[in-house]
C-alpha positions in Angstrom: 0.0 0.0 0.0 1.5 3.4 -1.2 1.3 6.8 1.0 -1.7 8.1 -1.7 -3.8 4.8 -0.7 -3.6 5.0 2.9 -4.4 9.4 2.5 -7.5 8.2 0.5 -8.9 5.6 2.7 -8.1 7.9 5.8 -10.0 10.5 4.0 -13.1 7.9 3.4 -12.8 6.7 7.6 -12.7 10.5 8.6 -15.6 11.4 6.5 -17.0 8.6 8.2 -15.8 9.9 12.1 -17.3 13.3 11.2 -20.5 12.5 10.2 -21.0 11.0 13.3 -19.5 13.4 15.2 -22.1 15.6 13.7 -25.1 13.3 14.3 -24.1 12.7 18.2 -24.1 16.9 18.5 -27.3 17.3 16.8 -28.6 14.7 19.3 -26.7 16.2 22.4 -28.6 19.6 20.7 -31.8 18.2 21.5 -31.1 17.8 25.0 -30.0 21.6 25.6 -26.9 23.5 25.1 -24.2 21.2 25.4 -21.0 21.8 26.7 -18.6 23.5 24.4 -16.0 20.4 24.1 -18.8 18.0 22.9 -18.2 20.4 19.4 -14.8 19.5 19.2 -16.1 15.8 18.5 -16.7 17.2 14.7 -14.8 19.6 14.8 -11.2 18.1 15.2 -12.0 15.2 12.1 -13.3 18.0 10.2 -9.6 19.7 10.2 -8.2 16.3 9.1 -10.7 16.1 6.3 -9.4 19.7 5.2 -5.8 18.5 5.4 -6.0 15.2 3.5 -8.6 16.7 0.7 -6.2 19.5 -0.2 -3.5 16.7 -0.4 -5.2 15.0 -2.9 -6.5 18.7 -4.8 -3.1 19.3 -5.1 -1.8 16.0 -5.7 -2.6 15.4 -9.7 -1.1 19.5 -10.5 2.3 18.4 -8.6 2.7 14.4 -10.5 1.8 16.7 -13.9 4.7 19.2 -13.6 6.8 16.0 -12.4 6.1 14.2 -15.3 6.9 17.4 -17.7 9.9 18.2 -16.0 11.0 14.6 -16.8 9.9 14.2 -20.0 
């Protein structure tokens, strides 16, 4: 398994992680107004997600200029 296969599939489990972070808040939301660090549940996968989906935005511009630069 190469580095861009294990970003990917971390992507797909994170996405997973932050949609249930977000369901779990909108259900501690129903109860009242929940402490502030039950937020951090979608918020902290959510700043993954950004991380690995600009990784793989940026990942087909940089392996083009590599393969012009070689060939």
């Amino acid at each position: 398994m190469n580095f861009n296969t294990l970003i990917r599939q971390t992507h797909r489990w994170l996405s997973i992680v932050f949609t249930a972070g977000v369901v779990g808040y909108m259900i501690v939301m129903t109860k009242g107004q929940p402490p502030a660090w039950v937020g951090l549940f979608a918020l902290v996968p959510l700043i993954l997600l950004l991380v690995s989906g600009l990784y793989m935005f940026v990942l087909p511009y940089v392996t083009k200029g590599r393969r012009r630069a070689e060939g």
